[in-house]
C-alpha positions in Angstrom: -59.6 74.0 46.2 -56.9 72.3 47.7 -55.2 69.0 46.4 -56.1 65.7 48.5 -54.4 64.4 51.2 -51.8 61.9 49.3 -52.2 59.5 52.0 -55.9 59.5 52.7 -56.3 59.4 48.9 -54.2 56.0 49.0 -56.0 54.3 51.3 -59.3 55.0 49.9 -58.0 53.8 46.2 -56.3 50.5 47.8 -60.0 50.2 50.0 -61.0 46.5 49.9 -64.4 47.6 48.1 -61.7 49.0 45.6 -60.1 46.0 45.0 -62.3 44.0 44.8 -65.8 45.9 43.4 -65.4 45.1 39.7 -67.1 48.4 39.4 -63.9 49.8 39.8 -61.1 49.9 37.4 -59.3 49.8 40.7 -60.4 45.8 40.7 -58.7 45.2 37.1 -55.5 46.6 37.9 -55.2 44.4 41.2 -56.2 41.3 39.9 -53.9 42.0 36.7 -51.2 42.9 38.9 -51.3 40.2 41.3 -51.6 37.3 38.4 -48.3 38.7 37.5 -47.0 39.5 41.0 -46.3 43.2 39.9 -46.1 45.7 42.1 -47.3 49.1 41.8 -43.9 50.2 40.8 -43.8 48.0 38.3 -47.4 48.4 36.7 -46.9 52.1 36.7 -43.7 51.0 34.5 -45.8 48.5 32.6 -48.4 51.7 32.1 -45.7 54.2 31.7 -47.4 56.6 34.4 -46.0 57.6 37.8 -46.6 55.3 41.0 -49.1 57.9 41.9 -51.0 58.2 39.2 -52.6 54.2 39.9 -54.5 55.9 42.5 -57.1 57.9 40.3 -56.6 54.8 38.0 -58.1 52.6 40.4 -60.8 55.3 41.5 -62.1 55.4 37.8 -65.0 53.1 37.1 -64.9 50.0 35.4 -64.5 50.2 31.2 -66.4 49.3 28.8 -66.5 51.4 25.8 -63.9 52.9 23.0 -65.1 56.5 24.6 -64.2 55.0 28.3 -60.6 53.7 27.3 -59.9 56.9 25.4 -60.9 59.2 28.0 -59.2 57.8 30.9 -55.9 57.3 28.6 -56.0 60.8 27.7 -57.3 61.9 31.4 -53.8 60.0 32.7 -51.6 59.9 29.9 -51.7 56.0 29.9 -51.9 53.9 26.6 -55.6 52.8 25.9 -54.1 49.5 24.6 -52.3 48.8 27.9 -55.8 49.7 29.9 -57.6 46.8 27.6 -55.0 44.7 28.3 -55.7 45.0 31.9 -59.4 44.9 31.9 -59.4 41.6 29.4 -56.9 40.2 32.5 
């Protein structure tokens, strides 16, 4: 199987139904971001992850348990602390 297309993958993480579904982890990250007028460069700094890695961040659903935070932490080598953070705003 062949990796995605990095720019096609982009555009569907940064959709609008993304952003702003608060199905979507995608949705915490922006609104966290924007309250502190990050951007992505620096929340991938904040998360200590690469630039690129936001996009599967923001394709991940929503989270709500200790078993959600830990696995997308350990799925994208992002603290589970700084992923509460952005999901409490």
């Amino acid at each position: 199987m062949s990796a995605p297309d990095p720019v096609a993958f982009h555009r569907l993480a940064t959709n609008p139904r993304v952003l702003t579904g608060s199905f979507f982890l995608g949705h915490y990250l922006h609104v966290f971001a924007a309250r502190r007028q990050w951007d992505d460069a620096t929340l991938a700094a904040w998360l200590a992850c690469e630039v690129a890695t936001l996009d599967h961040l923001r394709l991940c659903r929503s989270l709500h348990t200790d078993a959600d935070y830990d696995l997308v932490a350990t799925k994208f080598g992002v603290s589970a602390e700084r992923l509460r953070e952005v999901m409490q705003g």
